[in-house]
C-alpha positions as CSV (number, residue, x, y, z in Angstrom):
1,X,-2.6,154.9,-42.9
2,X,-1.4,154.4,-39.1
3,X,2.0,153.4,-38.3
4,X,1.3,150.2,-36.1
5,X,1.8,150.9,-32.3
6,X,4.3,148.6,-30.3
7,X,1.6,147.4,-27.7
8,X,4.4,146.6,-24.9
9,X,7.5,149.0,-23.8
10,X,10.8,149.0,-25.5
11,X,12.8,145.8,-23.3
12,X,15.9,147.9,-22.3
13,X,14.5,151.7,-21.9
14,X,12.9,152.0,-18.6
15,X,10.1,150.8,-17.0
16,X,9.5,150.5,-13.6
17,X,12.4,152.3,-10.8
18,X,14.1,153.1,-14.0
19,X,14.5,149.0,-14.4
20,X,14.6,147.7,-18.5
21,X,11.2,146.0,-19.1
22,X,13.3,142.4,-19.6
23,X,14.8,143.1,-15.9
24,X,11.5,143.7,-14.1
25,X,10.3,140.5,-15.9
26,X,13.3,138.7,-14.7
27,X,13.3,139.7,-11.4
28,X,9.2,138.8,-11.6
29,X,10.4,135.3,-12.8
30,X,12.7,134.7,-9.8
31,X,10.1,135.6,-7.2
32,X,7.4,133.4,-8.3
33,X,10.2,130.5,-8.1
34,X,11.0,131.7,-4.6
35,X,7.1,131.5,-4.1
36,X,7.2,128.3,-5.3
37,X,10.2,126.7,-3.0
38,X,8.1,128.4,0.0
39,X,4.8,127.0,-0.7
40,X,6.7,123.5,-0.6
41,X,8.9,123.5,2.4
42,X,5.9,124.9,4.1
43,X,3.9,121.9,2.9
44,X,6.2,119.6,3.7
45,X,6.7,120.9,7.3
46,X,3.1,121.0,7.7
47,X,2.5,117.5,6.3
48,X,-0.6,116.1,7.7
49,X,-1.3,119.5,9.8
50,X,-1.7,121.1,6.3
51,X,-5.6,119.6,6.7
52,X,-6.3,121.5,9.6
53,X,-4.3,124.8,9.1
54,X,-6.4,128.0,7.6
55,X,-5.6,127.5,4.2
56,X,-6.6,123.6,4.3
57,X,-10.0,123.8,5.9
58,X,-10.4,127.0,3.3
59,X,-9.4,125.1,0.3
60,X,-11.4,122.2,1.6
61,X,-10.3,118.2,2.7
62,X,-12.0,117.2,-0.9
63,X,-10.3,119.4,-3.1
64,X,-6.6,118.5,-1.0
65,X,-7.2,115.3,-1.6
66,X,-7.9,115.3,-5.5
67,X,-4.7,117.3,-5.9
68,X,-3.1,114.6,-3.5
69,X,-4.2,112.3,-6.1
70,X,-3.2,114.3,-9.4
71,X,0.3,114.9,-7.5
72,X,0.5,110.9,-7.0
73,X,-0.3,109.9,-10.4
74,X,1.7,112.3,-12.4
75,X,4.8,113.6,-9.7
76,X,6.5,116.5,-10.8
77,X,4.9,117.0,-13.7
78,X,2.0,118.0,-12.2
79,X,3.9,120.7,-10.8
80,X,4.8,121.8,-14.0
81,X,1.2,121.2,-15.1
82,X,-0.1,123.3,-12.0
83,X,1.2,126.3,-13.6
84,X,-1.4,126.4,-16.3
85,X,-4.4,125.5,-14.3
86,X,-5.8,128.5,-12.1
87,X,-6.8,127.1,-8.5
88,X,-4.2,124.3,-8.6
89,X,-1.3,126.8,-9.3
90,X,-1.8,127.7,-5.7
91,X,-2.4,124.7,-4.2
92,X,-0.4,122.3,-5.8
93,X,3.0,123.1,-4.7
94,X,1.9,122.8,-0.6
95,X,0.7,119.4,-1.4
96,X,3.6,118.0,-3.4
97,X,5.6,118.9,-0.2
98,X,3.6,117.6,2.2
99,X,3.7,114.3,0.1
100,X,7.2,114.8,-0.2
101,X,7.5,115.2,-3.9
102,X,11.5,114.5,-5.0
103,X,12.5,118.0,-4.2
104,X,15.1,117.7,-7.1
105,X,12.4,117.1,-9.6
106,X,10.0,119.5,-8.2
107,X,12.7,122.5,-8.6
108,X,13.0,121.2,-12.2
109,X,9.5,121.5,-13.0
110,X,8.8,124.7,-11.4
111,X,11.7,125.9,-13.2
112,X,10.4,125.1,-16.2
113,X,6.9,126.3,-15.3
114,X,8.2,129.8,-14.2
115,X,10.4,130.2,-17.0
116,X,7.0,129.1,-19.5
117,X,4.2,130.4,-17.7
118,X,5.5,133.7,-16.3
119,X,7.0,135.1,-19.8
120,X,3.5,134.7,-21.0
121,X,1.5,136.2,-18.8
122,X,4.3,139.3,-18.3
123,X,4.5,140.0,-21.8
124,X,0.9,139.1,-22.9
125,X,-0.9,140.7,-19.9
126,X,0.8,144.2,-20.6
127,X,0.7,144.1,-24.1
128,X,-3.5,143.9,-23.1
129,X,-2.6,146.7,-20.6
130,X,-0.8,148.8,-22.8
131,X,-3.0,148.3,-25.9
132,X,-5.5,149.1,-23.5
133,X,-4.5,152.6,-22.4
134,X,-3.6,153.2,-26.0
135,X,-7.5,152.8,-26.5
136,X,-8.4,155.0,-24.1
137,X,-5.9,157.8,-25.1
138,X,-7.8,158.0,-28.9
139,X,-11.2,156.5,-27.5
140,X,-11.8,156.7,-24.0
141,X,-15.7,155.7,-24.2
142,X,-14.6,152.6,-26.3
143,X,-11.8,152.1,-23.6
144,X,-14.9,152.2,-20.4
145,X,-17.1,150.2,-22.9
146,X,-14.2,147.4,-23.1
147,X,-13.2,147.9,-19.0
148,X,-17.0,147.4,-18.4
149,X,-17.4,144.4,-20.4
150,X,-14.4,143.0,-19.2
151,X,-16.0,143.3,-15.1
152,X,-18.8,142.2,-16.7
153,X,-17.5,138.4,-17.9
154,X,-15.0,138.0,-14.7
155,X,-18.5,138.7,-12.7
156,X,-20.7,136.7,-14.8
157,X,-17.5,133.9,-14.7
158,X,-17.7,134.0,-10.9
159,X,-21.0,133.7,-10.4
160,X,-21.3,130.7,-12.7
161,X,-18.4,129.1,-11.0
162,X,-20.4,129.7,-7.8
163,X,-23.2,128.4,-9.1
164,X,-21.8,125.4,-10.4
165,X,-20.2,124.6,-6.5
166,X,-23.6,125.2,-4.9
167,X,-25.5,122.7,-7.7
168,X,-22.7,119.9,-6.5
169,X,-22.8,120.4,-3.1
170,X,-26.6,119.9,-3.0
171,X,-26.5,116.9,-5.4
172,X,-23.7,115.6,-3.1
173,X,-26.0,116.2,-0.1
174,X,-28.9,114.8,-1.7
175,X,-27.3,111.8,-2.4
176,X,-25.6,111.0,0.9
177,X,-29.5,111.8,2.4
């Protein structure tokens, strides 16, 4: 019988620039937050212009204005919240400063977020990547079979999603016909 394999690096031999795994993670941790205190201040000093800018007419007036409305109903707990829900992670934190969310609370909750959220996905993710390149050292035609079908359900994913947008927007344009 096989020993088991430890799917993620030892936390204090090195990892990356001869950092301890734990460190890189840490210092990972503390950027996102930094990320997170940008994405407000710019929001709130873009306010109403936030509409108009690259991002807004990208992300769309309907879709600013739904977050506008989860940020207004919940505070900064949606901030928190934003962390676990893909699209609004990046949106989120623009629009609870340009509604001029109670920056003490919102540095609580994306505190709190990025010490949740981040761990996970740091840990998890490279315990998927180095379980992964585990399988392709014994099996690299299982490890392409796995890659492949991986591509495969992001594609298929996207496409859905796509899909999905298109079907709404001609119902919505049907109906206002």
């Amino acid at each position: 019988m096989r020993p088991a394999v430890i799917a993620v690096p030892a936390p204090t031999d090195p990892f990356l620039l001869g950092l301890p795994y734990w460190l890189v993670g840490a210092f990972l941790i503390l950027a996102l937050f930094g990320a997170f205190q940008v994405y407000y201040w710019v929001g709130r000093k873009l306010g109403e212009k936030l509409y108009d800018s690259r991002i807004g007419v990208k992300v769309g007036r309907e879709r600013i204005e739904k977050v506008e409305r989860v940020v207004e109903r919940w505070g900064a707990l949606a901030v928190y919240g934003c962390f676990w829900v893909p699209m609004l992670r990046h949106t989120l934190p623009w629009v609870a400063g340009a509604l001029r969310v109670s920056y003490p609370w919102y540095v609580v909750a994306s505190a709190l977020g990025c010490l949740t959220w981040a761990p996970l996905w740091w840990f998890g993710g490279m315990a998927a990547l180095w379980g992964w390149l585990q399988l392709a050292q014994r099996s690299p035609i299982t490890a392409a079979a796995v890659a492949v079908l991986f591509v495969a359900l992001v594609v298929w994913l996207f496409i859905r999603r796509r899909q999905k947008r298109r079907r709404a927007t001609d119902d919505h344009k049907a109906m206002a016909s």
